[in-house]
SEKOL-485287 format. One record per residue (C-alpha): residue in three letters; x, y, z. Coordinates in steps of 0.5 Angstrom, whole numbers, padded with zeros to 4 digits, always signed. Each point is the difference from the previous one (the first is absolute). Example, Ala and Ser with C-alpha at 12.3 -4.5 7.8 and 13.67 -1.06 7.14 Angstrom:
residues 2
ALA+0025-0009+0016;SER+0002+0007-0002;
***
This chain:
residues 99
UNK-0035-0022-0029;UNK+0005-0002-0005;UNK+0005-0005+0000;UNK+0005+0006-0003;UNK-0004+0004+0005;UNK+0003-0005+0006;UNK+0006+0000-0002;UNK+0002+0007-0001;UNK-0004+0000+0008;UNK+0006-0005+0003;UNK+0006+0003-0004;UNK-0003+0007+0002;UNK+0000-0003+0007;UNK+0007-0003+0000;UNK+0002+0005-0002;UNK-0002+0004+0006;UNK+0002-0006+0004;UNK+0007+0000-0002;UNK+0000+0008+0001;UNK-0002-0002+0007;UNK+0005-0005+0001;UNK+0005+0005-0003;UNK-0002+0006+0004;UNK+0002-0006+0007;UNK+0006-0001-0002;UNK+0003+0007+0000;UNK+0006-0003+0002;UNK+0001-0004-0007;UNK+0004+0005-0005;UNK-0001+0001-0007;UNK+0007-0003-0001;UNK-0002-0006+0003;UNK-0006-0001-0004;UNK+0003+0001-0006;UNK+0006-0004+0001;UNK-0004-0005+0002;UNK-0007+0000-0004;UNK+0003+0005-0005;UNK-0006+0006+0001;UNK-0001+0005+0006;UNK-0005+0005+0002;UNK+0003+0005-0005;UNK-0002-0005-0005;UNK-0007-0002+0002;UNK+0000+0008+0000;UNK+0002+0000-0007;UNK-0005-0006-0002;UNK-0006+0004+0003;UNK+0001+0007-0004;UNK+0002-0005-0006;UNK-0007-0003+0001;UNK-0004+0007+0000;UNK+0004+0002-0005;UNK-0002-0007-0004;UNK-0007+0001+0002;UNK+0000+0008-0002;UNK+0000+0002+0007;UNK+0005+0006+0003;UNK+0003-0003+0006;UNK+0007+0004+0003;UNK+0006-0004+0002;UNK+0000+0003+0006;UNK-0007-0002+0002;UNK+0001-0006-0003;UNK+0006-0001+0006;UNK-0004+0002+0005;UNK-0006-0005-0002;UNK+0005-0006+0001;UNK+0005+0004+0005;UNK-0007+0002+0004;UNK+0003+0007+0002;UNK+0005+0004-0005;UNK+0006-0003-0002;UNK+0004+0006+0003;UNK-0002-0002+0006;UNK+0000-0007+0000;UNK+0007+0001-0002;UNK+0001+0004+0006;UNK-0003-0005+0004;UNK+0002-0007-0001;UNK+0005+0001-0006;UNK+0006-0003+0002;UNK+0008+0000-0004;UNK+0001-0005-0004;UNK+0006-0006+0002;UNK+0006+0000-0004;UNK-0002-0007-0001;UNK-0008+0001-0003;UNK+0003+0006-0005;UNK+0005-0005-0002;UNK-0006-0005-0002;UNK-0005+0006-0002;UNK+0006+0001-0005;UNK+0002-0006-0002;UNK-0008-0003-0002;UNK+0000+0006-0005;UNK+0007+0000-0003;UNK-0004-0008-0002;UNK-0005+0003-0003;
***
C-alpha cells in the first residue's frame, strides 16, 4: 500500500472517529462548536457534499447531514437540539461581525 493510500485510510478513520465522538456528545451544541472551534455539524455537512462535488460525486446535503448527524437532521433537531443562551448567541455574533 501506498504512503497516499495510508494517509487517506488514517484521515478516513479520523473522520469517522471524530463522527463517533460527535454522535456521544449529543449534548454538545452546534453554537458551542462554532464558538469554540468555529465549525459545526452543518459545517462538516457542508464539507462532505463539497468533497463529492470536488471529486464529481452527487451527494445531497441532507444525506450529507444524516451521515455526520447519524439520523436525519429533523430529527436529531427534535431530540437533542436545545435553544440557544442569549450569552452564546451574543458570542456566535460577535465572532462573525470579526470577520
Amino acid at each position: 500500500m501506498s504512503s497516499s493510500d495510508t494517509q487517506t485510510e488514517l484521515e478516513a478513520a479520523a473522520f469517522r472517529r471524530l463522527l463517533e465522538h460527535l454522535d456521544a456528545r449529543k449534548d454538545v451544541q452546534n453554537i458551542d462548536l462554532m464558538n469554540l472551534a468555529g465549525f459545526c455539524r452543518n459545517c462538516l455537512s457542508k464539507w462532505y457534499v463539497a468533497a463529492a462535488e470536488e471529486r464529481g460525486v452527487a451527494v445531497d446535503y441532507e444525506a450529507a447531514r444524516e451521515r455526520v448527524y447519524g439520523m436525519p437532521y429533523a430529527e436529531w433537531k427534535d431530540k437533542y437540539q436545545r435553544e440557544a443562551s442569549p450569552e452564546a448567541l451574543a458570542k456566535m455574533q460577535q465572532q462573525q461581525t470579526q470577520q
